[in-house]
SEBA-65873 format. One record per atom (N, C-alpha, C, CB): x, y, z negated. Coordinates in pm, 1 decimal. Glycine has a CB too. Layout:
BEGIN
        x        y        z
        X        Y        Z
...
This chain:
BEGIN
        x        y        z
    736.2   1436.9   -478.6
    847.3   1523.0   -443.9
    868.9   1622.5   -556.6
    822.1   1595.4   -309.7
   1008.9   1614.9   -589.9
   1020.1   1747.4   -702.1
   1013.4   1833.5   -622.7
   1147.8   1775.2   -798.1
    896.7   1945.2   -695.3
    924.0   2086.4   -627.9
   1018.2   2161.6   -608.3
    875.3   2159.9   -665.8
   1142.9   2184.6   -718.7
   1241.2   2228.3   -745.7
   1332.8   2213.8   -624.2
   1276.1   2176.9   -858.3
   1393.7   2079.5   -639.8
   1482.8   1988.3   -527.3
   1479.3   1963.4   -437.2
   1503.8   1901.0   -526.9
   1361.6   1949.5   -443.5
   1273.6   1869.9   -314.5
   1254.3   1728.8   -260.3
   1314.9   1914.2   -207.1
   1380.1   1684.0   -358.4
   1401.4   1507.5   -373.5
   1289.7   1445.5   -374.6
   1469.5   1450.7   -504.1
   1311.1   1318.5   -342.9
   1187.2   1206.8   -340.9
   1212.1   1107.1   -433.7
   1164.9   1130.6   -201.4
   1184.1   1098.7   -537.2
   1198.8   1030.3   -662.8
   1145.0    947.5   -685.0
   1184.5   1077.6   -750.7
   1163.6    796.6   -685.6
   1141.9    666.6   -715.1
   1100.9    662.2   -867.4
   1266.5    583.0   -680.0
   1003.4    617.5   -885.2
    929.0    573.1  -1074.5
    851.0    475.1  -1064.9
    818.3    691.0  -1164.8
    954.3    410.9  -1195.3
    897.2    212.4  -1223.6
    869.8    252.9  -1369.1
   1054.5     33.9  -1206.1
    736.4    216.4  -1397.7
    686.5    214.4  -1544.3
    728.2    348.7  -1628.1
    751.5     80.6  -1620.9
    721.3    455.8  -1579.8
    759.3    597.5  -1646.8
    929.7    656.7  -1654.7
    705.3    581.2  -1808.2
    994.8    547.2  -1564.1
   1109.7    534.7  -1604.8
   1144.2    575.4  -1433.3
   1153.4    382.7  -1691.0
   1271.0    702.2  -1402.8
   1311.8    727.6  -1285.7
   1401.4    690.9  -1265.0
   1314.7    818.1  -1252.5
   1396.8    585.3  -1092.4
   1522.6    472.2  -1091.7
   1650.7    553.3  -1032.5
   1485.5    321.1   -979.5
   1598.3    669.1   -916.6
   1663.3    718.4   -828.2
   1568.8    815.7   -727.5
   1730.2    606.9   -768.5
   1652.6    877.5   -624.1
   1575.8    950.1   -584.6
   1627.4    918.7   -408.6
   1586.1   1098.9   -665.0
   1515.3   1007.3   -273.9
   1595.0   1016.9   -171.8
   1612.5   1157.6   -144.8
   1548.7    944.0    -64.1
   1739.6   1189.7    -92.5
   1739.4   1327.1    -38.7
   1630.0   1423.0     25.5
   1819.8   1319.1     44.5
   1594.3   1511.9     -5.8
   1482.1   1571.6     35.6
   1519.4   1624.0    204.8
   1444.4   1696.8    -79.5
   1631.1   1616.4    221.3
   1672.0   1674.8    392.5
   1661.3   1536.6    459.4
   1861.6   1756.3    424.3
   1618.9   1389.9    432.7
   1638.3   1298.4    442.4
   1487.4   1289.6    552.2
   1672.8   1230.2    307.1
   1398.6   1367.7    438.2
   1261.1   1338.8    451.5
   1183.6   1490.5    483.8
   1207.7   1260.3    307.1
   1284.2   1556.0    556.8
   1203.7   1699.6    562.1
   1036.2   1730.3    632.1
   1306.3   1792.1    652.9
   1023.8   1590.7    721.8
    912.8   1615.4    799.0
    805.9   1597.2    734.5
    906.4   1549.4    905.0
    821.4   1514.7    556.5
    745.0   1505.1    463.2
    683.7   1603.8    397.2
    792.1   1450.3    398.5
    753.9   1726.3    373.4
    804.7   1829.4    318.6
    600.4   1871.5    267.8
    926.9   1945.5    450.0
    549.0   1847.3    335.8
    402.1   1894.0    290.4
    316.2   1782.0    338.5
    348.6   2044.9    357.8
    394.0   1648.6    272.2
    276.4   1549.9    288.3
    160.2   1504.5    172.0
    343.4   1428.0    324.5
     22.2   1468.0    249.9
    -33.1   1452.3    118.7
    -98.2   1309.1    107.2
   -137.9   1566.8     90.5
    -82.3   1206.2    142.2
    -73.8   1088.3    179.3
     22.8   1023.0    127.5
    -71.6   1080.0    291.6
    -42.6    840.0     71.4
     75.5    763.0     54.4
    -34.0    613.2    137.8
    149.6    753.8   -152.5
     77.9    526.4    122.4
    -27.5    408.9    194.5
    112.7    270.4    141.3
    -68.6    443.2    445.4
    -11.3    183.4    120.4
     69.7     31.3     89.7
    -27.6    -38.3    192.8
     64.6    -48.8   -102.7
     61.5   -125.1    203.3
    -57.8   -290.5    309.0
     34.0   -382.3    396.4
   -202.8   -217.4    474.2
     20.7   -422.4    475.3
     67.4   -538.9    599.7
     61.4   -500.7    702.7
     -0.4   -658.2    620.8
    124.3   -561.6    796.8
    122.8   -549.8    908.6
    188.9   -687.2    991.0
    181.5   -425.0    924.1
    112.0   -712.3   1096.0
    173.7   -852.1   1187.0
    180.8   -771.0   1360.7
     20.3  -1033.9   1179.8
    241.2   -860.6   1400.6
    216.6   -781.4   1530.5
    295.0   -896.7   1637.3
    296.8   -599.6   1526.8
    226.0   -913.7   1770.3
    267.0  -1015.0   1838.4
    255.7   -898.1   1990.7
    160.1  -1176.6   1816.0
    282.0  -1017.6   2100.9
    238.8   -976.2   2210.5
    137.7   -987.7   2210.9
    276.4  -1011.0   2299.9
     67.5   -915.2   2366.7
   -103.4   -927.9   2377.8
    -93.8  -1067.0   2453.7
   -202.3   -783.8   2482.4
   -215.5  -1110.0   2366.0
   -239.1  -1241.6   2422.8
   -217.9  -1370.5   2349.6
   -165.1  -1249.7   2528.5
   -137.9  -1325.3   2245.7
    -60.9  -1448.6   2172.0
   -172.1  -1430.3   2007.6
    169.0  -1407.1   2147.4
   -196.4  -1543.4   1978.7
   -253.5  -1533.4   1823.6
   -161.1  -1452.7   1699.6
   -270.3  -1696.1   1770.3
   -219.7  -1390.7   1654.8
   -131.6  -1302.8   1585.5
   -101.2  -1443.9   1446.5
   -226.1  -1117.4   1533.4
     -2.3  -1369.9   1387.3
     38.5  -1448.1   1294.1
    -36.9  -1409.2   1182.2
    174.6  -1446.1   1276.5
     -4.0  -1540.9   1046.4
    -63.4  -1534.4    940.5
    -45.8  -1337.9    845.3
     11.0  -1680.8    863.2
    -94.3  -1322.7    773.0
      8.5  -1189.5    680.0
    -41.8  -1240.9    566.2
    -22.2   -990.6    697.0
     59.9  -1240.7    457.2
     63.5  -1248.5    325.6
     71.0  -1415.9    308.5
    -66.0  -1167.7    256.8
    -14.0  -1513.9    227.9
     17.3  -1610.7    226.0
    -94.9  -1712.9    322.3
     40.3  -1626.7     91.0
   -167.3  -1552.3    373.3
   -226.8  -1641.1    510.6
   -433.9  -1665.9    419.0
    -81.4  -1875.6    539.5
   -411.4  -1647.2    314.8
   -511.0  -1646.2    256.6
   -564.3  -1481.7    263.4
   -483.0  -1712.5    124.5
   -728.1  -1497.9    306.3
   -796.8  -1341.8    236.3
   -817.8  -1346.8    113.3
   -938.3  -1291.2    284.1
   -843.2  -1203.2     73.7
   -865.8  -1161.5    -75.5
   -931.4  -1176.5   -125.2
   -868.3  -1079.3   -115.4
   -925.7  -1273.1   -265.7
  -1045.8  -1257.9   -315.7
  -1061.1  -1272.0   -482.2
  -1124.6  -1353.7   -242.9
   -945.8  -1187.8   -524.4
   -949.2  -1158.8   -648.1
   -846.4  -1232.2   -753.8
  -1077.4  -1178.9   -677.2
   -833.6  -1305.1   -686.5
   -769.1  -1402.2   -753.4
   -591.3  -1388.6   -717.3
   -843.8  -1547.5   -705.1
   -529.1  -1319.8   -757.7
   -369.8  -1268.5   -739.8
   -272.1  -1356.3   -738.7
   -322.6  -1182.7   -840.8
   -332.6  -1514.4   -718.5
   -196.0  -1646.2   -739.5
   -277.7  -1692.5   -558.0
   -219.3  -1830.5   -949.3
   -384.4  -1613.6   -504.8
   -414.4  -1696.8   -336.6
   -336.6  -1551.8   -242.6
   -661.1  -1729.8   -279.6
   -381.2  -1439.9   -245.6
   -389.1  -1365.0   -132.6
   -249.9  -1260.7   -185.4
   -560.5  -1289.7   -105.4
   -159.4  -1185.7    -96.9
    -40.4  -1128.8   -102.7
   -117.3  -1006.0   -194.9
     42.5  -1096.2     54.6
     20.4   -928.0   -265.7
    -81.9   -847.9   -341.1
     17.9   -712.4   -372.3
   -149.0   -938.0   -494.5
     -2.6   -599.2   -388.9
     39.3   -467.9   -472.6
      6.4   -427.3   -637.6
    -25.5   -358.8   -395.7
     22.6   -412.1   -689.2
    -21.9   -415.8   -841.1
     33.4   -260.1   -896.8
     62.1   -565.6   -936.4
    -23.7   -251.7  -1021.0
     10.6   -127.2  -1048.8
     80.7    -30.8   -928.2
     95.3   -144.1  -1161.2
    -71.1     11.5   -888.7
    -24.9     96.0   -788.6
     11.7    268.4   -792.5
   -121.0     73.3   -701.3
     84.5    324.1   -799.8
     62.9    498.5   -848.1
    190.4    568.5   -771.2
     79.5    533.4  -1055.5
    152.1    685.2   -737.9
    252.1    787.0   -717.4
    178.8    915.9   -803.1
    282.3    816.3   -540.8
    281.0    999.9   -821.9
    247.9   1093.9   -882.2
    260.1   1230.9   -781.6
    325.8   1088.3  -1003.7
    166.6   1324.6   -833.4
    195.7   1459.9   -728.0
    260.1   1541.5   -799.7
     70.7   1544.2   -666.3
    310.8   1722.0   -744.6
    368.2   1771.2   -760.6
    372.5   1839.2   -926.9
    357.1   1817.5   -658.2
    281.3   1761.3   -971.1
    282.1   1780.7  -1127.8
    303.3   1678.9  -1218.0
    168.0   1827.8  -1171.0
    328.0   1609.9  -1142.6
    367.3   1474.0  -1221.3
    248.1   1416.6  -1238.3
    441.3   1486.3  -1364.5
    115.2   1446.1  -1201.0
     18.7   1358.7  -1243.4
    -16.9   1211.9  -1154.8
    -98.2   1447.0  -1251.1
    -73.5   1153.6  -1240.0
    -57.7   1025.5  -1194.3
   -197.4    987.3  -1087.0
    -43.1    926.4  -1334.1
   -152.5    922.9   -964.8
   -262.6    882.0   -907.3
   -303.6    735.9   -833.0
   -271.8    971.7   -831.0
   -360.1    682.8   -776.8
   -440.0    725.3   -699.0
   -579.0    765.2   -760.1
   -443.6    636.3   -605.9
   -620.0    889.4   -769.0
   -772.2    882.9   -802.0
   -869.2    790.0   -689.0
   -828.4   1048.5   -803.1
   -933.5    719.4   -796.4
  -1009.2    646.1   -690.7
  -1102.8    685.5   -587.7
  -1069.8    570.9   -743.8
  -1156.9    806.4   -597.9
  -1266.4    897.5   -523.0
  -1180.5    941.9   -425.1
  -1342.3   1025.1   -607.3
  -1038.1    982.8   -425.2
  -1011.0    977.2   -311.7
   -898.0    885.8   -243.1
   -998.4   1087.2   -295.0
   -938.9    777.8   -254.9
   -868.7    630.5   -162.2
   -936.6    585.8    -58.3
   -857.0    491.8   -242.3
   -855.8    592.1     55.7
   -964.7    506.9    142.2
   -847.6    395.2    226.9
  -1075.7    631.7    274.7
   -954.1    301.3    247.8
   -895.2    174.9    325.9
   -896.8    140.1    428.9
   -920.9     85.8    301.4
   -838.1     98.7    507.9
   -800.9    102.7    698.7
   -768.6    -53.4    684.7
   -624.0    228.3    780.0
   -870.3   -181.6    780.4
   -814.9   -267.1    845.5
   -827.3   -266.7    973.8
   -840.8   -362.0    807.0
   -726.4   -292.9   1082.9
   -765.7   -273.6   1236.3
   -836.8   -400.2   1278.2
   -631.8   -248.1   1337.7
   -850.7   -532.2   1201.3
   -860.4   -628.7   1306.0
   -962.2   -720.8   1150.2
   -667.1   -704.7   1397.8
  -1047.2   -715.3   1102.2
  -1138.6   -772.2    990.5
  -1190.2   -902.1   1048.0
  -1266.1   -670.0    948.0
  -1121.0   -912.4   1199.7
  -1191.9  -1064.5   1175.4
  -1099.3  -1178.1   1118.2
  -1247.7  -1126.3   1321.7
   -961.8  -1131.0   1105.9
   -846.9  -1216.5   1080.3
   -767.2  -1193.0    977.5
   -769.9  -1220.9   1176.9
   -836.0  -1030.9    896.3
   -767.0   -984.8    795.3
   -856.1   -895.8    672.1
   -660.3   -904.7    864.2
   -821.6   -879.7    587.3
   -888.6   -786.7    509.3
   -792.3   -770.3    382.3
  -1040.2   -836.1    475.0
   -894.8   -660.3    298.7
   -836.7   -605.0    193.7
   -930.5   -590.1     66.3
   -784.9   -481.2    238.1
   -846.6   -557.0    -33.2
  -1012.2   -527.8   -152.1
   -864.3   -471.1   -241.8
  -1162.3   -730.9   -251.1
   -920.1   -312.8   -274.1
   -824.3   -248.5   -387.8
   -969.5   -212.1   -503.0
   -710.3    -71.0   -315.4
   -854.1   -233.1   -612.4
   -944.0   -286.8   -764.3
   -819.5   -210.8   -847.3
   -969.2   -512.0   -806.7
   -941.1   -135.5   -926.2
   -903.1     25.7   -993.0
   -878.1    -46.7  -1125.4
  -1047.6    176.0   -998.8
   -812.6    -56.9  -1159.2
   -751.6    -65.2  -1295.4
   -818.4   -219.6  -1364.6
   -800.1     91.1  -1393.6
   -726.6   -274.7  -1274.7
   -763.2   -445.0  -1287.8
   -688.9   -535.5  -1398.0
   -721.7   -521.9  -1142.7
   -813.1   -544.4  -1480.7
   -719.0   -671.4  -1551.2
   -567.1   -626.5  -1627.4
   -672.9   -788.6  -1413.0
   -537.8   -524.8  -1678.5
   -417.2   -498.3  -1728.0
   -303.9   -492.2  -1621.5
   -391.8   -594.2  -1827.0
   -333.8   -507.6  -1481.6
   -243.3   -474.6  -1335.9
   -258.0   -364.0  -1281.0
   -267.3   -557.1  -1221.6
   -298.9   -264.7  -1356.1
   -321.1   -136.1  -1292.3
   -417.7   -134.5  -1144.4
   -171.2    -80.8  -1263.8
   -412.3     -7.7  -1119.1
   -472.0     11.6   -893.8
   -369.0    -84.8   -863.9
   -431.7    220.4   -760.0
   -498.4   -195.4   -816.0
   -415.7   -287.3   -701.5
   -465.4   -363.8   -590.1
   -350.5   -385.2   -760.3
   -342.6   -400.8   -498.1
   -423.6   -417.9   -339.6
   -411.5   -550.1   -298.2
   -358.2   -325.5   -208.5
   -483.0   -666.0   -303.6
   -476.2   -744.2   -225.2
   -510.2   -768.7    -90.2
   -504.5   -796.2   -270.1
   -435.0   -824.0     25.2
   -484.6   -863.5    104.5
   -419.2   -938.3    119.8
   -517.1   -810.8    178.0
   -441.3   -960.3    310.6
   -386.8  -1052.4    416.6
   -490.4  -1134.7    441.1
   -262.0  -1132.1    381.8
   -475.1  -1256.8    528.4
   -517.5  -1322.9    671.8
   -490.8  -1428.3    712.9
   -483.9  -1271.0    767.2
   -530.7  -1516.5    745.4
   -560.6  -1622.0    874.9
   -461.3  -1548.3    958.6
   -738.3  -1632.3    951.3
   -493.8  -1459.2   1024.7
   -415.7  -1428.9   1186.8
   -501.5  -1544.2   1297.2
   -196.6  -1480.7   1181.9
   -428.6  -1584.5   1368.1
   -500.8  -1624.5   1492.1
   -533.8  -1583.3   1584.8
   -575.4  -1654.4   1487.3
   -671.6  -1581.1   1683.3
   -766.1  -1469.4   1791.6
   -806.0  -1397.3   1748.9
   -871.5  -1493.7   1862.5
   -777.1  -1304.7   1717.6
   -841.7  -1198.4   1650.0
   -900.4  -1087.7   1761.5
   -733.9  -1132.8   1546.1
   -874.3  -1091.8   1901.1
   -924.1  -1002.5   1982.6
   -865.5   -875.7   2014.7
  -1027.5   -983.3   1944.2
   -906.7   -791.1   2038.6
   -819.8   -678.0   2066.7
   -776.3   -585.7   1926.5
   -901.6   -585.7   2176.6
């Protein structure tokens, strides 16, 4: 968020594409959180569906769905995610997972996951 404006400013490779109105996003106004990942969702009872290409992660960025050069910047423009403070949330690990890899391979912070799907239980 520019401090100034208060806009929410979109940046691809150092370069600013656009922005969203900051009255757009006021409830943001002192957020300190960002988050990438998947999501599937069925009725209860029904096998959940595949996410991503249905494959888990495992390093390899041509099997499992993926995020790459991952970053937002804070109110100073500095660049993040510091890795010390990232943390990762799956609700359901028997049908899904994740693995983020800090400055991979010339792809920057990036997140693979996804899943099988299926019974996964509650």
């Amino acid at each position: 968020q520019d401090p100034q404006s208060k806009n929410w400013w979109l940046n691809i490779d150092g370069r600013d594409i656009g922005y969203y109105p900051g009255e757009i996003f006021w409830n943001m106004a002192s957020g300190d959180r960002v988050g990438w990942g998947g999501r599937t969702k069925t009725p209860a009872g029904l096998p959940s569906p595949q996410m991503g290409s249905g494959n888990l992660p495992d390093g390899n960025f041509q099997h499992a769905a993926y995020f790459k050069g991952m970053a937002f910047t804070d109110d100073e423009r500095d660049i993040e995610p510091n890795k010390h403070d990232t943390e990762t949330s799956i609700d359901n690990s028997d049908c899904f997972d994740l693995d983020f890899y800090y400055d991979n391979h010339g792809f920057g912070d990036s997140l693979q996951y996804g899943g099988p799907g299926g019974v996964c239980g509650d």
